[in-house]
C-alpha positions as CSV (number, residue, x, y, z in Angstrom):
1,X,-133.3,-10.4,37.4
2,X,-130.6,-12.9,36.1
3,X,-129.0,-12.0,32.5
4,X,-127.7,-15.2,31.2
5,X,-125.0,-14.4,28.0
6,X,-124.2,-17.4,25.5
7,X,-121.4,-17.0,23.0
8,X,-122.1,-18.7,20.2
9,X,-119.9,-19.4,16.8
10,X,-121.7,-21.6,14.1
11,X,-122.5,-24.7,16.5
12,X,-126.6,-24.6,15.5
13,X,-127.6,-28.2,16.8
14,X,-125.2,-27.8,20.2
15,X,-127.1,-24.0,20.8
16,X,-130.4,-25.9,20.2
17,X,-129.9,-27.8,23.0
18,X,-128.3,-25.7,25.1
19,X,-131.3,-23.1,24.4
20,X,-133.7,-26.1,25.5
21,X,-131.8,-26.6,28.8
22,X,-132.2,-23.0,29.3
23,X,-136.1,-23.0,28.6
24,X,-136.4,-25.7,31.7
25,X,-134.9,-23.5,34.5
26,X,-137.1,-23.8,37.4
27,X,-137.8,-20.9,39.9
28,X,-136.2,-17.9,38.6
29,X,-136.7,-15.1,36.3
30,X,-134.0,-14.6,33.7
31,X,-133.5,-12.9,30.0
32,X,-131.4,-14.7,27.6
33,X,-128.9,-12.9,25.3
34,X,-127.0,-15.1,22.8
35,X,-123.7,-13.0,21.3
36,X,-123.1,-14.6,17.9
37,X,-119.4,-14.6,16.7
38,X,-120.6,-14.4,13.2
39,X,-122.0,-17.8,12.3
40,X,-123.1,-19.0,9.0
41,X,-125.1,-22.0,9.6
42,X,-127.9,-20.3,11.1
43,X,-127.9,-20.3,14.4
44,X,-128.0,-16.2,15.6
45,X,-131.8,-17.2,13.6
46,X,-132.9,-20.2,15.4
47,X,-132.3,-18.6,18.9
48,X,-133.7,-15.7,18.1
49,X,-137.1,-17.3,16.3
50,X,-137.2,-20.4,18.4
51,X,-136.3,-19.4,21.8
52,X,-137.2,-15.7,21.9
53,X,-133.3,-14.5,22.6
54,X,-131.8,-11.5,22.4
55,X,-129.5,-11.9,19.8
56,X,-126.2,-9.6,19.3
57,X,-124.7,-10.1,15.8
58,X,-121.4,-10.3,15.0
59,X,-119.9,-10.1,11.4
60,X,-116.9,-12.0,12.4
61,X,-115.8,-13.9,15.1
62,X,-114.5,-11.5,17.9
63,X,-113.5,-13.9,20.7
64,X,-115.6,-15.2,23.6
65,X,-114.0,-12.6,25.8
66,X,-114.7,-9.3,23.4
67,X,-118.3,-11.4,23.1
68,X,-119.3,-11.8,26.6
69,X,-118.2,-8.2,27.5
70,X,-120.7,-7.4,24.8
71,X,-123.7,-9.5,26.2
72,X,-122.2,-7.9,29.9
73,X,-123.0,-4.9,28.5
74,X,-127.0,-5.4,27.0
75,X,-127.6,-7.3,30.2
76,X,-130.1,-5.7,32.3
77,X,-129.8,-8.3,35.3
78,X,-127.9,-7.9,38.6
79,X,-126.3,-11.1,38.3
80,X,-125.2,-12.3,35.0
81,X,-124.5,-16.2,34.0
82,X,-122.4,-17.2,31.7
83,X,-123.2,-20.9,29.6
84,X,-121.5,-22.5,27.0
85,X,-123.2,-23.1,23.9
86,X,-121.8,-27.0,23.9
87,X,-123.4,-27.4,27.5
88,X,-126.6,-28.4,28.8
89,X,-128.2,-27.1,32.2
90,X,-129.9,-28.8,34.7
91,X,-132.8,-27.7,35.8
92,X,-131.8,-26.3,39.0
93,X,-128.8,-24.9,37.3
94,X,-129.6,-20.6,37.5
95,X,-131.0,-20.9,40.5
96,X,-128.5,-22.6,42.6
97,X,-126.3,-20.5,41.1
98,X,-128.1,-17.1,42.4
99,X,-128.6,-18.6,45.6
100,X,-124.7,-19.0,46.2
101,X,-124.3,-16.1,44.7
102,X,-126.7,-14.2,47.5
103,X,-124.6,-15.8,50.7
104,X,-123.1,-12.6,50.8
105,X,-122.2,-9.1,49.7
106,X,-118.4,-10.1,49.3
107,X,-119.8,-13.1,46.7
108,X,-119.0,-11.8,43.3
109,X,-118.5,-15.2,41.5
110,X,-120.5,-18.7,42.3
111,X,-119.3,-22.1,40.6
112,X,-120.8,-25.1,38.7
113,X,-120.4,-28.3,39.0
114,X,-119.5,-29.3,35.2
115,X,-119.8,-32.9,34.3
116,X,-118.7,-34.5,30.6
117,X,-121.2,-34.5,28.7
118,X,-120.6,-37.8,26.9
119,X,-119.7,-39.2,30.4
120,X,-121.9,-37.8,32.9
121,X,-119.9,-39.8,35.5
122,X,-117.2,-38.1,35.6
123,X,-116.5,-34.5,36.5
124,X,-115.1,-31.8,33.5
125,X,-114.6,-28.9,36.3
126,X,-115.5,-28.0,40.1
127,X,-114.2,-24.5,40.4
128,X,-110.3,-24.0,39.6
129,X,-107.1,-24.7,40.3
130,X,-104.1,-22.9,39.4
131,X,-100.1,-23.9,39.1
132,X,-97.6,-21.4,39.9
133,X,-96.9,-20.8,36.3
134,X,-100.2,-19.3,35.6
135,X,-101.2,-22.8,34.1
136,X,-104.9,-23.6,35.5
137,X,-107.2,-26.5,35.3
138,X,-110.8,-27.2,36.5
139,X,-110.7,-29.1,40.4
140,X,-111.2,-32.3,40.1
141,X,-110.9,-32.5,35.9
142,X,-111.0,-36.0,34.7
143,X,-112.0,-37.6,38.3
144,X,-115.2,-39.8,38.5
145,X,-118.2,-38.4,40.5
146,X,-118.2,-40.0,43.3
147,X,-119.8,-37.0,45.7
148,X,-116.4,-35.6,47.0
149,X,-117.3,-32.1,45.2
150,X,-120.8,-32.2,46.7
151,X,-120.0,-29.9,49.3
152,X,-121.1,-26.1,49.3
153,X,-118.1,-24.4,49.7
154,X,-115.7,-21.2,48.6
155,X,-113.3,-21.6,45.6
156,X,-110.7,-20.2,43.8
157,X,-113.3,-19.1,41.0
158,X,-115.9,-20.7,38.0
159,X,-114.8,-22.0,35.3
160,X,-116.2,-19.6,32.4
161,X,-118.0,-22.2,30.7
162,X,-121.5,-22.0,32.9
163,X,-120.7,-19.0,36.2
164,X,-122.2,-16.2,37.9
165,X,-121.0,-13.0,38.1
166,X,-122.7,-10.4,40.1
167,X,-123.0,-7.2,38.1
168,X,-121.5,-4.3,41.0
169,X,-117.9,-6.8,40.7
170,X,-118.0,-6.4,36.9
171,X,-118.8,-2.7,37.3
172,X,-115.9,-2.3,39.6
173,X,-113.3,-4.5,38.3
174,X,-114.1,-4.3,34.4
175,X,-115.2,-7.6,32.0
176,X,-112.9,-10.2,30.1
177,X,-109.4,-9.0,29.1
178,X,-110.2,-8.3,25.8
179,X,-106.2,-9.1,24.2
180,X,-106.8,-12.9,25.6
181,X,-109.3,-13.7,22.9
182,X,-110.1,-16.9,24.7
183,X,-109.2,-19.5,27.5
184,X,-107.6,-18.5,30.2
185,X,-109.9,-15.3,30.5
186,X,-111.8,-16.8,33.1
187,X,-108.8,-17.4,35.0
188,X,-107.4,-13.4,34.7
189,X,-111.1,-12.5,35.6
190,X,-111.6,-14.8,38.6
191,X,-107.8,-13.3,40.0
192,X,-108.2,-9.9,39.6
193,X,-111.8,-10.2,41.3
194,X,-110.0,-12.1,44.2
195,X,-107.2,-9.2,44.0
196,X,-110.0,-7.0,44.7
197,X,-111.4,-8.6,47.6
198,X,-114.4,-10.5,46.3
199,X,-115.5,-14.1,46.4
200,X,-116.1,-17.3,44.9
201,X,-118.4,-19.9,46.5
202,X,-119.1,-23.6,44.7
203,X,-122.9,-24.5,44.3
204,X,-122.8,-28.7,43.6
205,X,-126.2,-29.1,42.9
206,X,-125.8,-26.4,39.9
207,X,-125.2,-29.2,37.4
208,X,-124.2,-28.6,33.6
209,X,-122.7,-31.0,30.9
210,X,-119.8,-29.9,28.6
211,X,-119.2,-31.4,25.5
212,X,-115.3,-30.8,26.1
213,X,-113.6,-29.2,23.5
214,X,-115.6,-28.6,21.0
215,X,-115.2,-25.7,19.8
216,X,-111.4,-25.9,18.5
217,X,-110.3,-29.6,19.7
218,X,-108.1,-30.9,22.1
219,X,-105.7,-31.6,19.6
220,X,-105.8,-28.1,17.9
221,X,-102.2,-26.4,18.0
222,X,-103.9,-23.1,17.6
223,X,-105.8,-23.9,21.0
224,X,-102.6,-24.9,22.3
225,X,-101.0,-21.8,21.4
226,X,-103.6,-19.7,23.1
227,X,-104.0,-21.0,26.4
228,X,-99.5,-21.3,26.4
229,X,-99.6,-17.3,25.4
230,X,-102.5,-16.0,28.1
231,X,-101.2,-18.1,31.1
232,X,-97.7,-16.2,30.4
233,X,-100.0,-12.9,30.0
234,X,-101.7,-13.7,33.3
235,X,-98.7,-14.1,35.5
236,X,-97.4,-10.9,34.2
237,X,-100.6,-9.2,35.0
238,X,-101.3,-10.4,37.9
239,X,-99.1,-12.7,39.9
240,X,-96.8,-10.9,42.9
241,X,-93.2,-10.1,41.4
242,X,-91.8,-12.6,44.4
243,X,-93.9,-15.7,42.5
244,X,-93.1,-13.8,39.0
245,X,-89.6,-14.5,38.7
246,X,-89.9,-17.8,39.8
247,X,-92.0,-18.5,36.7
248,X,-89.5,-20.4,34.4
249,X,-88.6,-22.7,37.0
250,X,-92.0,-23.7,37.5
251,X,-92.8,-24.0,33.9
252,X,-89.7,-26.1,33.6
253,X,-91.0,-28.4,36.1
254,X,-94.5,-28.5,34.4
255,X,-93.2,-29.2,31.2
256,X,-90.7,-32.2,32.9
257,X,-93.6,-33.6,34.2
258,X,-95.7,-33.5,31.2
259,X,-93.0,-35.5,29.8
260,X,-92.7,-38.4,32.1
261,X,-96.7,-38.4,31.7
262,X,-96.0,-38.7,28.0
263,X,-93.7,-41.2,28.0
264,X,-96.7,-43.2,29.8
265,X,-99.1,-42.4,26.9
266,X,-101.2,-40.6,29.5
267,X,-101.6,-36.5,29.7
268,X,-102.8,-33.9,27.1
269,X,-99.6,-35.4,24.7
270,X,-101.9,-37.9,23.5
271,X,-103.6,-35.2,22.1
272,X,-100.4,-34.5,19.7
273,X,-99.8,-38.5,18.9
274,X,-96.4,-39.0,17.2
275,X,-93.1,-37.4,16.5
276,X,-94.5,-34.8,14.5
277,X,-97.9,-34.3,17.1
278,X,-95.0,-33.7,19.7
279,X,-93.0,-31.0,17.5
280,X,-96.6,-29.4,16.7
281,X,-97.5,-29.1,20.4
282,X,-94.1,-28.0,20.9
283,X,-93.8,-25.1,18.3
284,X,-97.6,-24.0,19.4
285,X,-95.9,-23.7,22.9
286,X,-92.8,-21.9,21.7
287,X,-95.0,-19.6,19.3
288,X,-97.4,-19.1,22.5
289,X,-94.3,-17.6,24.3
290,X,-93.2,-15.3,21.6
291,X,-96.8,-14.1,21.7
292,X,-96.8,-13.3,24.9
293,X,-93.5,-11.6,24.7
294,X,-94.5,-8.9,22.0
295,X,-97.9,-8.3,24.4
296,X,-96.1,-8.1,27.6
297,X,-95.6,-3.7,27.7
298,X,-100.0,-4.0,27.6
299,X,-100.0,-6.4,30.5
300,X,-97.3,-4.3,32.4
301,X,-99.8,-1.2,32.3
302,X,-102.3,-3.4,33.3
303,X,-100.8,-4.4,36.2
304,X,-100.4,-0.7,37.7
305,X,-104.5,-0.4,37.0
306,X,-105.2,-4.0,38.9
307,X,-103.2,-2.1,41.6
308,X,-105.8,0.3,41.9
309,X,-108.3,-2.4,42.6
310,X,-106.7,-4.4,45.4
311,X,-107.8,-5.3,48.6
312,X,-105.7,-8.5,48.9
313,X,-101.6,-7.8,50.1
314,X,-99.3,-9.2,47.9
315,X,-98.8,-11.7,50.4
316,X,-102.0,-12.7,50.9
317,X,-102.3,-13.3,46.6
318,X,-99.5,-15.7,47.0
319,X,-101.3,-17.4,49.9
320,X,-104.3,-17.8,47.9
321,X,-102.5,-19.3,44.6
322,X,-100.9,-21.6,47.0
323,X,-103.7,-22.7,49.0
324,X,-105.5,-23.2,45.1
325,X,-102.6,-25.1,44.1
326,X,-102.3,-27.9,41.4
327,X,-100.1,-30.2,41.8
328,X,-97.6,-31.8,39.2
329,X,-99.2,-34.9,39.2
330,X,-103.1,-32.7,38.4
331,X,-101.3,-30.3,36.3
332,X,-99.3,-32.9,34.0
């Protein structure tokens, strides 16, 4: 059986319609749990009396990784799929999802292919992409659909928005790193279960549409601040020392060519518009570091137990960030 968890934080209409999507899978048997992050506006009720899900109540708003690793927990499937309360499932979605997960026993992790969900022409994420910083970024983000991510084939790993997870690599390898809160967690997950040998393989035909951003904005410092902080955390977790020290110069150059992209009115910047957008996005960056700074002894002892775990060299990590690479122009 198939567990499918759904974190959910006082979005009622977008869980409505997520639920709906859910209730159209085709071909496979599946439980739904929805984790609610203590919302107000009655949505823990509708999913529960409408759709018949499990619900796990909240009384405040833990974070989607403490959340998931809650709904991990309850599920009682061998595979467990993870979906966004602001996206939508095709029909095919769980499915085609198991199947790529069931190519082999070294499959621990099976992609979808996320679309925008206001412009279903163009692709959100198709598996990830990292930048030797830590920085990551969903393949082919931003680029119109135009079939080149129809192919079945292995990736670095899902985006955590609508995945697969076979339960034995949870078991193994442990759930969401709790001290991220949220984004980036499904980057630290998807490394450390490639630092421990297992796989990632990209299922096109398991369509989902994200609304993008919704739950804190695009613009929100906060956000900002979050994803700066657990890309530091992730490097120092889990990146070889040789690419480790090498950090600031590749953050340097990301941040250069963020600003040549800005001068162009083009990149996440216009997200911050203005003088006083730009010192915003740059204090949530500077505040993101100093985060990372005063959590950096917790992700030093995590790194001796993600040693315990691995099957890949230290060579062969590097190899695989590289080959996974995103370039400036992607990353900026």
């Amino acid at each position: 059986m198939i567990s499918v968890v759904i974190v959910n934080w006082n979005r009622r209409e977008l869980l409505r319609a997520c639920l709906l999507s859910l209730s159209r899978q085709q071909g496979v048997s599946f439980e739904t749990i929805v984790v609610d992050n203590g919302s107000n506006d009655g949505s823990a009720e509708l999913a529960e009396t409408e759709f018949g899900a499990r619900v796990i109540r909240n009384r405040e708003n833990r974070g989607f990784c403490a959340a998931n690793n809650q709904g991990i927990a309850a599920a009682r499937g061998d595979f467990i799929a993870l979906l966004n309360n602001d996206a939508e499932a095709a029909p095919e979605w769980l499915g085609e999802l198991h199947r790529a997960c069931s190519r082999g026993s070294e499959v621990g992790m099976a992609a979808s292919k996320i679309l925008v969900w206001e412009d279903p022409k163009r692709i959100d994420k198709a598996g990830h992409l990292i930048f030797p910083d830590g920085q990551n970024r969903g393949r082919g983000a931003g680029a119109m659909d135009e079939g080149q991510y129809d192919r079945e084939e292995e990736v670095l790993w899902p985006d955590g928005c609508a995945a697969m997870y076979r339960k034995a690599m949870l078991d193994e390898i442990g759930g969401f790193d709790e001290d991220l809160f949220a984004y980036g967690d499904d980057a630290e997950l998807g490394l450390r279960a490639r630092i421990a040998g297992w796989r990632c393989w990209y299922a096109p035909r398991a369509v989902v549409r994200h609304h993008r951003g919704s739950t804190m904005g695009k613009g929100s410092a906060a956000r900002l601040r979050l994803i700066e902080r657990n890309r530091v955390l992730l490097a120092v977790k889990l990146f070889p020392w040789s690419l480790l020290w090498l950090n600031p110069l590749y953050f340097g150059m990301r941040l250069a060519a963020g600003a040549v992209a800005a001068c162009r009115g083009a990149g996440d910047t216009v997200h911050f518009p203005g003088l006083i957008g730009k010192l915003r996005m740059a204090g949530a960056i500077v505040s993101g570091d100093l985060a990372a700074l005063a959590l950096m002894p917790r992700m030093l002892r995590k790194r001796a137990g993600v040693a315990r775990l691995r099957r890949l060299s230290k060579r062969e990590v590097r190899q695989l960030i590289f080959a996974h690479r995103l370039s400036l122009g992607e990353i900026a």
